[in-house]
C-alpha positions as CSV (number, residue, x, y, z in Angstrom):
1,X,14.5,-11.4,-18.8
2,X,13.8,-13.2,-16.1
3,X,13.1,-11.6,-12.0
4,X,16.2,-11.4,-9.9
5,X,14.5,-12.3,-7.6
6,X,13.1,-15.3,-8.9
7,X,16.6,-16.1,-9.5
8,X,18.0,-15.3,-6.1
9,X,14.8,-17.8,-4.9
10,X,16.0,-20.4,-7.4
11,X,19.9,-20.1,-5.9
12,X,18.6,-20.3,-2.5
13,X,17.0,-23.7,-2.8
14,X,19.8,-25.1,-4.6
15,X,22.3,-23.9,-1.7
16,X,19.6,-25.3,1.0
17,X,19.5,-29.0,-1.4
18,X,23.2,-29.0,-1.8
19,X,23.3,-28.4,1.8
20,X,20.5,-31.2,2.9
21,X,22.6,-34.0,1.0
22,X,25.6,-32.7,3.1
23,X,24.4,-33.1,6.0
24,X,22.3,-36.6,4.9
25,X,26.1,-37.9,3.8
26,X,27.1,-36.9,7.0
27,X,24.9,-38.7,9.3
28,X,25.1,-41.4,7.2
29,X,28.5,-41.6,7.5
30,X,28.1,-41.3,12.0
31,X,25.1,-43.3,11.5
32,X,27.8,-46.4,10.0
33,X,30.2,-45.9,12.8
34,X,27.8,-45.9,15.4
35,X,26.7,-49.7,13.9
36,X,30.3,-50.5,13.2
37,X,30.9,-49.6,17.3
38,X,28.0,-51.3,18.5
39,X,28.9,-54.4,16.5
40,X,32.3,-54.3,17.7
41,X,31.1,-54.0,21.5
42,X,29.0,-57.0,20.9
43,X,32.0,-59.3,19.5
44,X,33.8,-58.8,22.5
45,X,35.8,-55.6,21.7
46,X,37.3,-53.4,25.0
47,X,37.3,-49.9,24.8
48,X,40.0,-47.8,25.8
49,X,40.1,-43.9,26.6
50,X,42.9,-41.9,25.3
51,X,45.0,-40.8,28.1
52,X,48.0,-40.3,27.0
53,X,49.7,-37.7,24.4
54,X,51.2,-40.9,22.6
55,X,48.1,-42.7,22.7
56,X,46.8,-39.5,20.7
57,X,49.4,-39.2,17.9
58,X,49.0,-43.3,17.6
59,X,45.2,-42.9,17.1
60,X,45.3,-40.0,14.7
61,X,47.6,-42.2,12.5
62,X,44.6,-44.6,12.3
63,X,42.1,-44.7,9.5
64,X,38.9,-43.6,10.3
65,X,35.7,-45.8,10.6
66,X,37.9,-49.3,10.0
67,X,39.9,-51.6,11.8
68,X,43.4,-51.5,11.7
69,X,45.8,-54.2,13.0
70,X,48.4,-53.5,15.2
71,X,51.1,-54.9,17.1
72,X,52.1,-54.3,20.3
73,X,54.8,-55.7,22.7
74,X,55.0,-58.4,19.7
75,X,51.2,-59.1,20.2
76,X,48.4,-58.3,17.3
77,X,45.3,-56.3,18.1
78,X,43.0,-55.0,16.0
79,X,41.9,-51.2,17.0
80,X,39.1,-49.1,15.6
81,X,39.1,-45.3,16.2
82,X,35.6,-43.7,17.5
83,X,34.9,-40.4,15.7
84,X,35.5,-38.1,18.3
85,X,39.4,-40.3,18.5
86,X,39.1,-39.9,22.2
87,X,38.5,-43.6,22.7
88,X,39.1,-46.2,20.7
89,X,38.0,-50.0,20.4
90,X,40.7,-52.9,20.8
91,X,40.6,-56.4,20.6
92,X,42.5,-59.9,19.6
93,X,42.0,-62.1,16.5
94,X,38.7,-63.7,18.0
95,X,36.9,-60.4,18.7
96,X,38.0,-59.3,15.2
97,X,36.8,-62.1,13.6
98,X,33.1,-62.4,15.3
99,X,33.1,-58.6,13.9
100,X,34.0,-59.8,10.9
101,X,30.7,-62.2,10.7
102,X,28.7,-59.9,12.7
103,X,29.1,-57.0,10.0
104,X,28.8,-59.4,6.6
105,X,25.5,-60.4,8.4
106,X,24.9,-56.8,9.3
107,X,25.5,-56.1,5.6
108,X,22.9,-59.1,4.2
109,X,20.4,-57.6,6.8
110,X,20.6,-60.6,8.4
111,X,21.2,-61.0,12.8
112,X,24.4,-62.7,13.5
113,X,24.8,-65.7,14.6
């Protein structure tokens, strides 16, 4: 039979591995929107602090880490929550699609032209 405390050791490390891909998932994951808001920055996109309790409840209804398009006052804008959804990104079809060529090329590893 084997140590317990060989196995304790052995459950330890697999908690402290499970826990390390966690967290490497997780930065990944702010590591993408961080690109994603740079990129969007860069083609042009403004960005707004929420300041209002109705500006809150319409950018928690957002998906997260993507642009969403929206219309306002019979206008379409595209928006893109930040991760903290205290600001958020908005611009018009132009700004949306330099994004849109600015991420593929992002994607291909390749600068934007």
């Amino acid at each position: 039979m084997k140590n317990p405390s060989t196995l304790t050791t052995i459950a330890g490390i697999g908690a402290v591995l499970a826990f390390s891909s966690l967290s490497t998932a997780i930065a990944a994951s702010g590591d993408e929107a961080s690109r994603k808001e740079a990129l969007l920055s860069q083609s042009g996109f403004k960005v707004v602090t929420v300041t209002t309790a109705k500006q809150k409840e319409a950018v928690n209804g957002l998906a997260p880490n993507r642009c969403s398009a929206v219309t306002y006052n019979g206008k379409l804008f595209y928006v893109f929550p930040t991760t903290a959804r205290d600001k958020f990104y908005v611009g018009k079809q132009t700004q949306f699609n330099k994004y849109k060529k600015a991420l593929a090329a992002a994607k291909a590893g390749q600068p934007a032209s």
